[in-house]
N, C-alpha and C positions, 0 to 999 in steps of 0.2 A: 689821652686827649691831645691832639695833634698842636703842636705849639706852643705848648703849657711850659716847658722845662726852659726853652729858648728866652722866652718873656720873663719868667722868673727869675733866669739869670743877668738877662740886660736888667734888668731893672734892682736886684741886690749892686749891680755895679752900680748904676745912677746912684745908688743912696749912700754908698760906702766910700765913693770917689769923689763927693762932695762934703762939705764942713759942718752939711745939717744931722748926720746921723752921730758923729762926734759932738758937736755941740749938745745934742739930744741925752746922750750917753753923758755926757761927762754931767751936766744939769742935773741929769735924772740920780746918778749915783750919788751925788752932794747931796742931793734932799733926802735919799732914804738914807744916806750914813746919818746926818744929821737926826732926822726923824726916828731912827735906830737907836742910835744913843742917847737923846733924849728919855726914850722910853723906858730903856736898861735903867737909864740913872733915877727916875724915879721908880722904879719899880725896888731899886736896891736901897732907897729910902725910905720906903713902906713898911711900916711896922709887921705888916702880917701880907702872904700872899697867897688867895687861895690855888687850888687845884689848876681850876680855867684861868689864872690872869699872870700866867708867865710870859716873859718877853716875847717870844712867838707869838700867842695868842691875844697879847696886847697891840705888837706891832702889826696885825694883819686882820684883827676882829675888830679895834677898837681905836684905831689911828686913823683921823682925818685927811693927815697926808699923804695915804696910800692914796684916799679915793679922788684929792685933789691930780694927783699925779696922774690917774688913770685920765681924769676929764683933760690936764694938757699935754700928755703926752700922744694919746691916739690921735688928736685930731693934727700936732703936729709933725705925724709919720705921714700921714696922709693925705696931709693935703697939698702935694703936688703930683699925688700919683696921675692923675688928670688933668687938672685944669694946668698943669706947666707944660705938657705934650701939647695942649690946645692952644696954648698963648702963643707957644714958641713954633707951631706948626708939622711939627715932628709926629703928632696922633696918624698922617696922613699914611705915614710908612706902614704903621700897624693897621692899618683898613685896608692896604692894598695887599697886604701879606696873606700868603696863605695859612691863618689859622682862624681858629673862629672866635667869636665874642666873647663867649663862656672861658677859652683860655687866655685870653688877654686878664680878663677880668679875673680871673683864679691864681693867673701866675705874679700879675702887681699883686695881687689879696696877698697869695703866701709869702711873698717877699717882704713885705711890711710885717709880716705876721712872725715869720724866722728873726727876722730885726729886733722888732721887741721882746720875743722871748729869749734873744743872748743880753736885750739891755738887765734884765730880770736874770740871768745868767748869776752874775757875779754877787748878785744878796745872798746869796746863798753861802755865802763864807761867814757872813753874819751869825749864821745859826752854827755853821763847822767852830767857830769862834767860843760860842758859847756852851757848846758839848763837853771842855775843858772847864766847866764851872758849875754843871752836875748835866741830869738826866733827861735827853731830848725826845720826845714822841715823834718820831721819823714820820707815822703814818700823819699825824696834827703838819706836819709841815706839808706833805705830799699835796694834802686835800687845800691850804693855804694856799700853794701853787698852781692845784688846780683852778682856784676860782681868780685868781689873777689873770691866769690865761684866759678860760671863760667869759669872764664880761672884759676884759681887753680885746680878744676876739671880735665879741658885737658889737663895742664903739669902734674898732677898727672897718667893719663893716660900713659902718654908717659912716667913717668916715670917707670910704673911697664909692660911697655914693653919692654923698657929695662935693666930689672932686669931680666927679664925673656932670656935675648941673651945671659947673662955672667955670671961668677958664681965667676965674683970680684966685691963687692960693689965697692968700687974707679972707677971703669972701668963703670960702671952700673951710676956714679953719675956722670962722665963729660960725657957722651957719652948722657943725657939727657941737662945737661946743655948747649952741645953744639947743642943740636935740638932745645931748648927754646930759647937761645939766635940768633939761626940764625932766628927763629919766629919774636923776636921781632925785631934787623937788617934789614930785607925785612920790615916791617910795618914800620921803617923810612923811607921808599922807598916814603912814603908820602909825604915829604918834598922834596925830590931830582927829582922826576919822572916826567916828560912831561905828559899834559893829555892824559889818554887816558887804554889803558887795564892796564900795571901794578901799575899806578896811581892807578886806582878804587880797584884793588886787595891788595896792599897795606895797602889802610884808610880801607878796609873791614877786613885785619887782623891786622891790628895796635892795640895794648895793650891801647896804649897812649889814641889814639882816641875814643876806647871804653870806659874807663874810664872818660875820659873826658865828655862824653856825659852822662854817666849815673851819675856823680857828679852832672850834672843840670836837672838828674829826666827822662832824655832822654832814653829813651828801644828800641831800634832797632830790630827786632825779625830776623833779616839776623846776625846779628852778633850773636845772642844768638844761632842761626841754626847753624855758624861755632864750635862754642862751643862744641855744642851736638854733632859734627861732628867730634872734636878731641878729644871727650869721646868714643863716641861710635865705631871707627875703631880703637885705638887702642889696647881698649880691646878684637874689635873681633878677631885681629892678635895674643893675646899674648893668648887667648882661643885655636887656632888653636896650638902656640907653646906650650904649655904644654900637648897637646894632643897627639901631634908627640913624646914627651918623653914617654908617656906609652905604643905605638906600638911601638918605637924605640930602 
């Protein structure tokens, strides 16, 4: 895709050369060390521990501060991927450039994307950590990892669609926060709901529930499908709005 690699790269430079992706990083790794040892520490005060509810599977099925981290950190990768080109006037460069919508929009997408998955990079000593204090299921981590990446991915998405409707980051960064958190809201619906249609729909978009299953190595490929489903529409929407700015 003609231009993809070029945008990808200006734009890891914008976010590495400015004090938001440090600040992002350093925030982020304080809460999960915190939230990390937290969990160790009680889990090493628990009189008994089964099978499923080792530190791995605690800190990644059953910690609310993964999920909180997920709802502040996407929306604040993202949200200037747009609406600061727009403010500051700089979008103009890229409408006049030869490439097209789809790669503007693909190569900021992977750049945010690459971003947060080196912030996620370094937990991963966490678990190297505790391999020294008995026996790790490699494959329980992998699937962990994967669903990090996976629903980080679709509120990433959603986030640089709505970067792309405003031209306030602030505005750009509750206006996703408030789409993630209503996501994850209806996926408590799990707990509340009568069996039956919004029951099923629910545990099918539930954060919790997904997590939770892939902490015990569990891969459901309907959920991994909803995923791919809130990557892939809302980049095709925010391909479409960047493209109404160069006829517009």
């Amino acid at each position: 895709m003609s231009g993809l690699f070029p945008i990808f790269r200006r734009e890891m430079l914008s976010l590495w050369v400015t004090p938001l992706a440090w600040v992002l990083v350093t925030v982020f790794l304080l809460l999960q060390g915190i939230s990390y040892a937290l969990v160790v520490r009680h889990l090493a005060a628990a009189p008994a521990v089964s099978v499923d509810a080792g530190p791995v599977q605690a800190y990644f099925g059953q910690s609310v501060f993964l999920i909180i981290s997920l709802l502040l950190l996407c929306p604040g990768l993202t949200m200037r991927v747009f609406a600061e080109e727009r403010r500051s006037g700089t979008i103009e460069s890229l409408l006049t450039a030869p490439v097209t919508p789809a790669a503007v929009v693909l190569g900021k997408y992977l750049a945010v994307l690459v971003t947060y998955a080196l912030m996620w990079a370094p937990t991963v000593l966490y678990v190297v950590i505790l391999r020294n204090t008995g026996g790790i299921d490699w494959h329980v981590v992998g699937t962990c990892y994967l669903g990090v990446l996976a629903i980080g991915a679709g509120y990433l998405a959603l986030g640089v669609l709505m970067s792309s409707l405003t031209r306030s980051q602030l505005v750009a960064f509750l206006l996703t926060v408030a789409i993630e958190f209503g996501l994850f809201i209806f996926g408590i619906g799990e707990y509340i709901f009568d069996p039956g249609f919004w029951l099923d729909l629910s545990t099918h978009v539930s954060v919790f529930s997904q997590m939770d299953e892939l902490s015990k190595g569990i891969v459901d490929l309907r959920r991994l499908t909803f995923d791919g489903s809130l990557i892939a529409l809302p980049l095709f929407v925010t391909a479409r709005v960047v493209d109404s700015w160069r006829w517009g």
